[in-house]
N, C-alpha and C positions, 0 to 999 in steps of 0.2 A: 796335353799334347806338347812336342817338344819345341821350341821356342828358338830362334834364332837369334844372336846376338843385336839388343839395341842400338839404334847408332847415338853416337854421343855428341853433342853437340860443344862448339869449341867454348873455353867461357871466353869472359870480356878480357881479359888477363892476355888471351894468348890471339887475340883480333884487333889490328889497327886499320881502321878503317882511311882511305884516302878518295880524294874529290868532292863530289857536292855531299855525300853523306857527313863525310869527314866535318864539312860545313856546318850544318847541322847537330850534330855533338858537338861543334866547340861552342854555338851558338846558344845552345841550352844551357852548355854550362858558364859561361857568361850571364843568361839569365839567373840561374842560380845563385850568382854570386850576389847580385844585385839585391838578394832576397836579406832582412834580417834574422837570424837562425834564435836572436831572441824574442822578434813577435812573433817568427811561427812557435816557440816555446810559451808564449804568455801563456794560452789556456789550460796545460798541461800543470803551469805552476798555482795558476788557480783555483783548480781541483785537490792541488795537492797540499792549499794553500800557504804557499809561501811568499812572499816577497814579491810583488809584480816589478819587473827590470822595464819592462815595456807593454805598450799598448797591445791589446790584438790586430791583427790586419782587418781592415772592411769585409764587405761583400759578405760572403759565406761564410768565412774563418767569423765574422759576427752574429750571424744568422742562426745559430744551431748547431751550424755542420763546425764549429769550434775546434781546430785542431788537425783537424783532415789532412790538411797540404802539406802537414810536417811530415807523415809516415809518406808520401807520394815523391818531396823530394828527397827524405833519405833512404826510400828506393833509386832512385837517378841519378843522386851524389856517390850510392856504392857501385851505380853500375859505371859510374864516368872513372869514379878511383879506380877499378880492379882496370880500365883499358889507359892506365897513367893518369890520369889527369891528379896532379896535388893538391891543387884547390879543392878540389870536390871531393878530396880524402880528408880535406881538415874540415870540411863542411860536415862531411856524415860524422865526424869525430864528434866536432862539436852539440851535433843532435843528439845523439846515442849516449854523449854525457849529461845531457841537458833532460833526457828522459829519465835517466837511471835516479839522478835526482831529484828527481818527483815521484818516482815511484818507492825510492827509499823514504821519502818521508810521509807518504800516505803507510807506509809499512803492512801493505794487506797484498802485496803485490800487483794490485791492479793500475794502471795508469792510462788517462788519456785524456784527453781535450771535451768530451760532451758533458754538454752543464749538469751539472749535478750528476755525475754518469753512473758513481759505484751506488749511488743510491737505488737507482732505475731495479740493480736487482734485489734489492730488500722488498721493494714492492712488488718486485716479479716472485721472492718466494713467497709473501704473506699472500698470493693469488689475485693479486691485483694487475688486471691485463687489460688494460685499453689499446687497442693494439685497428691501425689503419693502412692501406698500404703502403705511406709515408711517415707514419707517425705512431710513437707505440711509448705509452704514456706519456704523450703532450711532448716527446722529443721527437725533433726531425731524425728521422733514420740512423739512430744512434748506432745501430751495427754496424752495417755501412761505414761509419766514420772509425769505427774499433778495429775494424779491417784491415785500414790502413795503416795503422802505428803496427799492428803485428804483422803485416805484409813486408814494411819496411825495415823490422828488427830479423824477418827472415833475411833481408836481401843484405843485410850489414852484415848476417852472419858468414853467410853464402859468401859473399864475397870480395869481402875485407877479412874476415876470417876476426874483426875486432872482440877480442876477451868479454871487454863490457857490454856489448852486443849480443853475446850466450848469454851472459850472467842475467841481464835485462830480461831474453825472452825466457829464458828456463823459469824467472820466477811469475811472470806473464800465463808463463804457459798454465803452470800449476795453478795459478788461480782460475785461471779458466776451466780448467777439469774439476775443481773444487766448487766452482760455481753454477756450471752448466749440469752440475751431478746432486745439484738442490733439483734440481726441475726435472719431472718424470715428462713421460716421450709427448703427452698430450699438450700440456704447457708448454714444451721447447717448439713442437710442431706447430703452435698457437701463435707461437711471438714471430716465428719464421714468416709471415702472413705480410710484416714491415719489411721492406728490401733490406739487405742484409749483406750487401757487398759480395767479395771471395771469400768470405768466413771458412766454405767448402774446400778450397782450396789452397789457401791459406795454411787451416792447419795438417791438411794433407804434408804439403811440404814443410811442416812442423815435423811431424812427425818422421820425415828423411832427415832432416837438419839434427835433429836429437836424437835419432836412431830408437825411438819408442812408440809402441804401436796404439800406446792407448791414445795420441792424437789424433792417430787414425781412427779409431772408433769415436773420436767428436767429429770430423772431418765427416764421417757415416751420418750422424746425428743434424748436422745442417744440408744433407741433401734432401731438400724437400719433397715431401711425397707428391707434390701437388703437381710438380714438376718430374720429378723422374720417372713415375709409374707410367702415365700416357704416352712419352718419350721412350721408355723401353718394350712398351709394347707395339712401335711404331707407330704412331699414333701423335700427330703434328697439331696442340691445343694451345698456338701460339698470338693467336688473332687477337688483338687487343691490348695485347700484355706489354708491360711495360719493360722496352728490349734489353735495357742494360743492370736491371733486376735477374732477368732470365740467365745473360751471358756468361756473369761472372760463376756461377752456378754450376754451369754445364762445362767451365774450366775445370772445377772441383772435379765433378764427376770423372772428369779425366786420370785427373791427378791423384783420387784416391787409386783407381788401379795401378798407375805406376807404383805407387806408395806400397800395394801391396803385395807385388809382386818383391818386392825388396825385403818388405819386414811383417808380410801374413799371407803366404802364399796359400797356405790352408783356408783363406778365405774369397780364393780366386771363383769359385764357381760357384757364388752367389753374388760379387761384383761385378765377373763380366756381364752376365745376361742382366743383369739393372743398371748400375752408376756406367758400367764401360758402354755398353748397346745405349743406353741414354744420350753419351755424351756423342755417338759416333751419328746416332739420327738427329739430333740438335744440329751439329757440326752441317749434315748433309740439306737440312731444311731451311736453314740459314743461310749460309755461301752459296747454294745451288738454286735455291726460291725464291729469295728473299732480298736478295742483294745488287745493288747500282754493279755497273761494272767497274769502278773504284774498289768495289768492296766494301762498300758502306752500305749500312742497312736500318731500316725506321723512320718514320715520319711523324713529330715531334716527342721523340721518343718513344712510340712506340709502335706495333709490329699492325700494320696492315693488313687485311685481307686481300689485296692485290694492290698494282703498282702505278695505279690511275691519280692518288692523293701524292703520290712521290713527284709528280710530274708540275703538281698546283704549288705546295706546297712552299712558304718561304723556310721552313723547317725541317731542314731533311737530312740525312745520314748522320750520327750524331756521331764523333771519332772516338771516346768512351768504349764505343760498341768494338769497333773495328781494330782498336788497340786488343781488347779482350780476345774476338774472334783469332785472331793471330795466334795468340795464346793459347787457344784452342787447336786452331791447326798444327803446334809443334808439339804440343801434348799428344795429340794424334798420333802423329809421324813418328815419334818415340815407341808409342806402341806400338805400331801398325808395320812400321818402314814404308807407309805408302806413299809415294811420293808428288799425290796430287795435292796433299795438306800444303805440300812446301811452292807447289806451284801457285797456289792461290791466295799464299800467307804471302809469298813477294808482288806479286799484282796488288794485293791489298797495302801492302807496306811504301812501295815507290809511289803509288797512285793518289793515295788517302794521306795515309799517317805523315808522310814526308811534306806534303801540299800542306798542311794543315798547319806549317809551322810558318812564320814569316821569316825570310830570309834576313832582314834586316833587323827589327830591333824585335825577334824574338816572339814577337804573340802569338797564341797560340787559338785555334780555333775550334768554337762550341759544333755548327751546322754545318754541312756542305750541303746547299740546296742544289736541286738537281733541277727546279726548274727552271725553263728556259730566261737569261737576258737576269737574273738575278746575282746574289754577291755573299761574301762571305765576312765576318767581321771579326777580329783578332783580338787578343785580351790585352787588357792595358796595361799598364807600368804599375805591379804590386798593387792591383785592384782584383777587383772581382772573384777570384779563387773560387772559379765554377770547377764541376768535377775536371772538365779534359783538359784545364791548367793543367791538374795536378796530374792526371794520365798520360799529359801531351808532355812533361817534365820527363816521362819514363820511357815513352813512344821515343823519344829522337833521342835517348841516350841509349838503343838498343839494333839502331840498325844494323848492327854485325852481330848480333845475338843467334843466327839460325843459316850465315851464310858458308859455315865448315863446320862437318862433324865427325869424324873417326868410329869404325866398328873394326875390331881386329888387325890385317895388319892393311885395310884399306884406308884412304885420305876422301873425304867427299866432300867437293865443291857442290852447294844446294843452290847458290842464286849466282849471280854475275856482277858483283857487287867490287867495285873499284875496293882491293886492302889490300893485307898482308898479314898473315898467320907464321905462326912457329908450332907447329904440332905435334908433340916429341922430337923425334930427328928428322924432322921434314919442317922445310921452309917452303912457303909457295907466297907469292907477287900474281896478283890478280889484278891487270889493267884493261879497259874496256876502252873502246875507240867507236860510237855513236854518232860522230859529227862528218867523219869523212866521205862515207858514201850514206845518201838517204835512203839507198833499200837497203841497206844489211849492218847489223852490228857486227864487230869484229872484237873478240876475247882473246888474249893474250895469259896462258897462264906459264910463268918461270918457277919450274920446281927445283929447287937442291936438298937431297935426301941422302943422309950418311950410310944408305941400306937401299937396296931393291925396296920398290911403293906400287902398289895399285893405287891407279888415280881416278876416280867414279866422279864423273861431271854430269851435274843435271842440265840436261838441254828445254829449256824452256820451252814451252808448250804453242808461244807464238812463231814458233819457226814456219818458216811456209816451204816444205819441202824436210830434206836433211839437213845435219850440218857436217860439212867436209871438213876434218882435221887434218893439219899439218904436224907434223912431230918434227922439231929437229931440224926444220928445213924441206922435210921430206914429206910431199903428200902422200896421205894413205888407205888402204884400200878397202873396199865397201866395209868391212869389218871393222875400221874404224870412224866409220860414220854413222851420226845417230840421228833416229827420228825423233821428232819432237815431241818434248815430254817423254823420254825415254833419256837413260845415262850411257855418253859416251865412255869404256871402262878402259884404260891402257895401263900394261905394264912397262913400270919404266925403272930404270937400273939405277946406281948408288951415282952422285954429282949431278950434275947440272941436266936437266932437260926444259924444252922448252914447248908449248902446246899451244898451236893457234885453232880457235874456230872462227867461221866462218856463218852469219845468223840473218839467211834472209828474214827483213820482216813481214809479215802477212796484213793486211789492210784487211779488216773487216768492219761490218756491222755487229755488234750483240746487243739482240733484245731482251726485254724484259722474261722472267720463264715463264710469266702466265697470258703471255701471244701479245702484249699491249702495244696500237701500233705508234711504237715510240722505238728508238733508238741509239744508242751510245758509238761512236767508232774510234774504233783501237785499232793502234797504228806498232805493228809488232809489242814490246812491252808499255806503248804509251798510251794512257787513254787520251783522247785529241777533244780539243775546245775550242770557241772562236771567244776571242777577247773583244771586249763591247767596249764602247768609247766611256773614257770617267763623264759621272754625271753629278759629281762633286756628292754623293753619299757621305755620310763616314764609315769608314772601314776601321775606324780602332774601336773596339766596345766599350763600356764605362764598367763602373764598381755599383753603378744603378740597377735594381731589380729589370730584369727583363736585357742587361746589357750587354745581353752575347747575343741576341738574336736580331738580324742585319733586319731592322726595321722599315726602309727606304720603300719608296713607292714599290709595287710591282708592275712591272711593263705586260701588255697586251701580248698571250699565249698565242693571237693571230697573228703576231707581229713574226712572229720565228717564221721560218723557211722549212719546208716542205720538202722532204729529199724524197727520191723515188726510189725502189728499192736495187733499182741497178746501177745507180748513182758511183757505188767507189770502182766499180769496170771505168769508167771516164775522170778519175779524180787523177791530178797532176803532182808529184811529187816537188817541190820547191827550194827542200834544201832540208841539214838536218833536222827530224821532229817535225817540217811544215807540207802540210798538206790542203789542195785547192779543189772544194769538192764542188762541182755542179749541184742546182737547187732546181726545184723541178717550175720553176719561171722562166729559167733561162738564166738565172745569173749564177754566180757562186760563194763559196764561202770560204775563209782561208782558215786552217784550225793548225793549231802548235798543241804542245804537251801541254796538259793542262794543270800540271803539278808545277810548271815554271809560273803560273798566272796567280797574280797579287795584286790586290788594290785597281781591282778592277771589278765590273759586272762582266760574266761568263756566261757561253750556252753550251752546255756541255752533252742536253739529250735531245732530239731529235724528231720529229714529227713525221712519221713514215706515211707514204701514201699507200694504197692497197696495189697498185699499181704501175705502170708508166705514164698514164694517158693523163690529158690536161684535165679531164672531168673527175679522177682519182684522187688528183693534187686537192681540185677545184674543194670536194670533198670534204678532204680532210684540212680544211681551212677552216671549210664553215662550223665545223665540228670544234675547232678551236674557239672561233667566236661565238659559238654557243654557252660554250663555258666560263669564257667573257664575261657575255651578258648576265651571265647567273653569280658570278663571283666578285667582279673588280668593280661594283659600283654601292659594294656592301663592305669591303674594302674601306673602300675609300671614304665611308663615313664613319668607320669602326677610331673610337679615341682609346678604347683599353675594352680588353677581354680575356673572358675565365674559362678556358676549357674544361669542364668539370669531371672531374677521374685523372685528371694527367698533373702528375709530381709539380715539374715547374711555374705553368701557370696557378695552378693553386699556394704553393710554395710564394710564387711573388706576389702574390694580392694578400698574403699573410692569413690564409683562408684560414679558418678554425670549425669542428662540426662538434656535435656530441649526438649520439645515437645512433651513429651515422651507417649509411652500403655504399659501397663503390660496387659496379660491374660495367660488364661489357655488353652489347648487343648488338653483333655484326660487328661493325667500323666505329660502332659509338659509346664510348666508352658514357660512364653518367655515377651520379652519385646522389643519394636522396638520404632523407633524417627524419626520422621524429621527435625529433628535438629544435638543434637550430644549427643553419652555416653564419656564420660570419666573413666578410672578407674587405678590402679595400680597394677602391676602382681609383681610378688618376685619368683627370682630363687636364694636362698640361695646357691645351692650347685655350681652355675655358667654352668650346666651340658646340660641347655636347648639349643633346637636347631629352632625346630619349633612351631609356634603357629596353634592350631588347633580349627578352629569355626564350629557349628552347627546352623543352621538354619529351621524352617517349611517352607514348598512349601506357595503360595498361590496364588490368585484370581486376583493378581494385579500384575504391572509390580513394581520392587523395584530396589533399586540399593544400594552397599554394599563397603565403601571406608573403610581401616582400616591401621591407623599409628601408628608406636611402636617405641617411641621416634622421630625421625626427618624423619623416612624413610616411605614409602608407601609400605604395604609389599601384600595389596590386594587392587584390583578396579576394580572393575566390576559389568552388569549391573545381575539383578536379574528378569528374564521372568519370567512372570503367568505364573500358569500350570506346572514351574520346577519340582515342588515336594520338599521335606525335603534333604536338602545336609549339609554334611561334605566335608569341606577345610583345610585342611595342608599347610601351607607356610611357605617358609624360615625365620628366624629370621633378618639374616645378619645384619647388625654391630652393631645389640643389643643382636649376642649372646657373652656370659659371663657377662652380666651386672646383678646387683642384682636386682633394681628397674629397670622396664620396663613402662614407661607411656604410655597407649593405647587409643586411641581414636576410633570411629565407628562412621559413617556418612552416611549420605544418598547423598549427591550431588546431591542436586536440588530435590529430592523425598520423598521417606521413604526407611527406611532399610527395609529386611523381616525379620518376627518373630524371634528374634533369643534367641537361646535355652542356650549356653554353648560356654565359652572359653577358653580352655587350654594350659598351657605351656607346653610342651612337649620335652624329652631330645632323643636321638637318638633311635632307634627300638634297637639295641643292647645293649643300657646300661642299663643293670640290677640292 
């Protein structure tokens, strides 16, 4: 069918961003600077081994993940050079040369930071595949980590256009085809099973970078079957799954059709109806089901069957994800030209991605929980190197990445985003003015074009009504007023014009999609919060396992305020971004933009009554304190826990299995062995008494051995037909120890499913 021209989006090169974004990119790349470019090199020269110059960084860069942050910030150091910055042009310099010689002297072409890494596939060809959803031959998610150094020699290439940055990947690339072409489709589709980053996507844009197609049939080769066949069949088998596994994935899937509409068009009509329909139902079931109205989505990484745990949860939308999904909506929009990818990629981007950074000394953040009276905690000073360091390095050097993009001889403003473009012979100044009236934004765009220009402005989706343009001085008429979520389009002649709108904002409610009576309110593009008083938390994370997740008490889900559902008809406008909403007691509540709120506990979702009546409220109170009483006094005696099947927590107790399943069932994810788990527990305060296990019933008879340090504290057998049980047992003479080393065993069997293990201090210590 014939295809209309794609729009293009502007690169970084020809986008200066100005205001708080502006802030933002300079802040990152300040962080960046602050980074050593040769301990993020050590592991790389390790491998290669040459000469260590310096230590590795802590946290993760120690862990495994060895190497990771280097390909993350020479993504962000190319994207901050191609928009001027010089510093972060001699930063990517110095990575890309700091790579190239490690890779020259391992001389096989391969390079990167995981331990023993070119090893990994000697034993992947002799058929040696121990492979976990995190771990695949005793390395942590070694793909994943290879991702990123070829992600980042893509984006050196792209857009530095640096020699040694082709020369790098061209021989990168070739050994990856050399080596991915040891392993027939069974074995490749086998080791796929370990999360695996953008590998999919990845060398999709490998293969536009180098203008060869056979990337593109590896780029084919890591879409998983697992994933894309129930996905292109429509078919939404997301319940469980761990989100930011999936996401980067379903980026791939995108980006091989662009890919191959460029360089294997004869392969179009077997990628659209799979990798393209995969990526566009992912895209639709994610941002439309799935997601906070920040645009974050998942609860401790991973995907919910509805949005009741999002609400409890200290763990919630992880920015990884929502960095990704972005990516996915402009991949989209590229194909498609549809313009709601780009309405929801900027909601996502001002709301999330932007909040997620600290305004002041740069940290960058793991969770945004969404339940109520809770907080967020920002990464430390060259510690921790959790993935959304490295994401959130790339996230805030691209917010002018998707806000202009050119198709033929039209100019297209996509978001409203305070910059300035040069876009062949057209200049446009884009200033926005938010603070001066609190119903309406006001956009200012000043074009000067050496030629007659069609100017295509997307009108935001929150508009409440039309938006009235002025051209010139001149207001104009219904023809040049656009509904929301629709593009205002004018022609305008060679010199100077000038284009005002006009953007009531719309105060609403949005709930959850699957009716949950809870509620978010967006105040035209802001999503709105109320700021909790400090309660001296810490809000910086450490380089400690476990040190991105805002640990601090949880405050009482009773405690939150009750809105009624007709609540924003009476809510008082205050001033820019602040708004005064009635609560269904009678009092109120004051809420600002919640992306301005730092170093504070926020409540940013909402407790809907069914109704207006006091008995509604009354209700949905008690329904809170229900959940209370079931939740925050198991809480509060928890010293360390293992959610068993999920990456990080097992990841931080150093868990080890052999024989091992991971699955899902419903909401509960579980992992059982006929062998043995290994892991480590920490009771910092010495306070714990008892350990408590969770288990699913099942079909089979199992049996359930468990040592905590030298002592056998459970043994017994495990009947089909039990059902789901929780176990409490003593500690005994491992209580007051800080480290507890545990083991779980089957004796002669299999364990049964098992879900969770806690340390636990007595019922009374509060």
């Amino acid at each position: 069918m014939p295809r209309t021209a794609a729009p293009h989006f502007a690169s970084a090169s020809e986008v200066r961003l100005t205001g708080a974004d502006l802030d933002a990119q300079r802040t990152v790349g300040v962080t960046l600077q602050r980074l050593d470019p040769e301990r993020l090199l050590a592991p790389f020269r390790r491998e290669a081994g040459l000469p260590a110059r310096a230590e590795n960084y802590g946290g993760w860069e120690s862990d495994g993940l060895d190497g990771h942050t280097a390909g993350h910030v020479l993504s962000a150091a190319s994207t901050l050079s191609a928009a001027g910055d010089a510093d972060a042009a001699a930063l990517a310099q110095t990575l890309v040369r700091g790579i190239r010689e490690c890779q020259l002297a391992r001389g096989s072409g391969y390079v990167g930071g995981v331990p023993d890494g070119e090893a990994l596939w000697d034993e992947l060809r002799a058929g040696r595949v121990e492979v976990g959803a995190f771990h695949l031959n005793g390395r942590w998610v070694p793909l994943y980590n290879l991702h990123k150094i070829v992600a980042g020699l893509v984006d050196a290439v792209e857009l530095t256009g640096d020699p040694a940055a082709r020369e790098t990947l061209e021989h990168l690339g070739t050994w990856w085809l050399r080596t991915a072409g040891d392993l027939d489709d069974e074995a490749f589709e086998r080791i796929l099973e370990c999360e695996f980053g953008g590998m999919t996507e990845a060398f999709a844009r490998l293969a536009l970078v180098l203008q060869d197609a056979a990337y593109l049939r590896l780029a084919r080769r890591f879409a998983r079957r697992g994933l894309v066949e129930p996905l292109a069949a429509g078919r939404d088998e997301l319940d469980g799954l761990h989100a930011n596994t999936q996401i980067p994935v379903a980026v791939g899937f995108a980006t091989i059709e662009r890919a191959a509409r460029v360089l294997a068009p004869e392969l179009l009509p077997d990628i659209e109806p799979r990798e393209g329909a995969a990526a566009r139902v992912f895209f639709d079931r994610v941002a439309r089901h799935r997601s906070a109205a920040i645009g974050g989505d998942s609860v401790r990484e991973h995907f919910p069957s509805g949005f009741a745990s999002m609400f409890i949860a200290r763990e919630g939308p992880e920015t990884c994800n929502t960095h990704n999904m972005v990516k996915l909506a402009a991949e989209l929009h590229h194909l498609t030209g549809d313009d709601a990818y780009l309405l929801w990629a900027e909601r996502a981007r001002a709301n999330h991605l932007r909040s997620a950074q600290h305004p002041g000394h740069g940290g960058l953040v793991y969770f945004t929980p969404q339940r109520p009276a809770h907080y967020r905690v920002y990464s430390p000073e060259a510690e921790g190197f959790w993935c959304c360091m490295g994401s959130g390095f790339e996230a805030q050097a691209r917010h002018g990445a998707l806000v202009y993009a050119t198709t033929g001889d039209e100019v297209r403003v996509n978001a409203l985003v305070p910059s300035r473009a040069v876009l062949g012979g057209v200049e446009v100044a884009l200033d926005v003015d938010d603070t001066t009236d609190p119903s309406c934004v006001r956009a200012t765009l000043e074009v000067v074009a050496a030629h007659a220009v069609r100017l295509a402005v997307l009108v935001p989706d929150w508009v409440d009504g039309d938006a009235p343009a002025v051209i010139d001085g001149t207001a104009q008429t219904d023809a040049a007023t656009a509904a929301a979520g629709t593009r205002l389009v004018v022609e305008l002649g060679a010199g100077t014009s000038v284009v005002t709108l006009t953007l009531p904002r719309r105060l609403r409610f949005e709930q959850p999609a699957d009716g949950s009576a809870w509620a978010w309110i967006v105040d035209g593009p802001d999503v709105l919060a109320q700021r909790q008083p400090d309660d001296a938390v810490a809000y910086r994370g450490t380089g400690a396992r476990m040190g991105h997740i805002a640990v601090g008490p949880l405050r009482p889900l009773a405690e939150t305020p009750v809105l009624a559902p007709g609540a924003l008809a009476r809510a008082l406008r205050l001033g820019a971004g602040r708004v005064r909403v009635p609560t269904a007691d009678g009092s109120s509540v004051e809420l600002e933009p919640f992306a301005g709120i730092h170093d504070a506990r926020y409540t940013l979702s909402w407790p809907l009554a069914a109704d207006s009546s006091t008995a509604s409220a009354a209700e949905r109170r008690a329904e809170l304190e229900r959940i209370d009483a079931s939740s925050l006094g198991l809480e509060a005696r928890t010293r360390d826990v293992i959610a068993f099947g999920e990456q990080q927590p097992e990841s931080d107790h150093g868990l080890s299995a052999s024989d091992e399943e991971i699955g899902v069932h419903a909401d509960a994810r579980w992992r059982r062995t006929r062998g043995a788990i290994t892991a480590t527990l920490r009771d910092w305060s010495g306070t714990a008494e008892t350990l408590r296990v969770s288990w699913l019933g099942g079909d089979d008879d199992a049996h359930l051995r468990i040592t905590v340090g030298a002592a056998v504290v459970l043994d017994e057998p495990v009947p089909a037909g039990s059902g789901d049980e929780t176990r409490e047992v003593p500690l005994g003479a491992a209580t007051g120890t800080v480290e507890l080393p545990v083991r779980l065993e089957a004796a002669g069997s299999a364990t049964p499913r098992l879900r969770e293990l806690r340390l636990l201090s007595a019922a009374s210590d509060r």
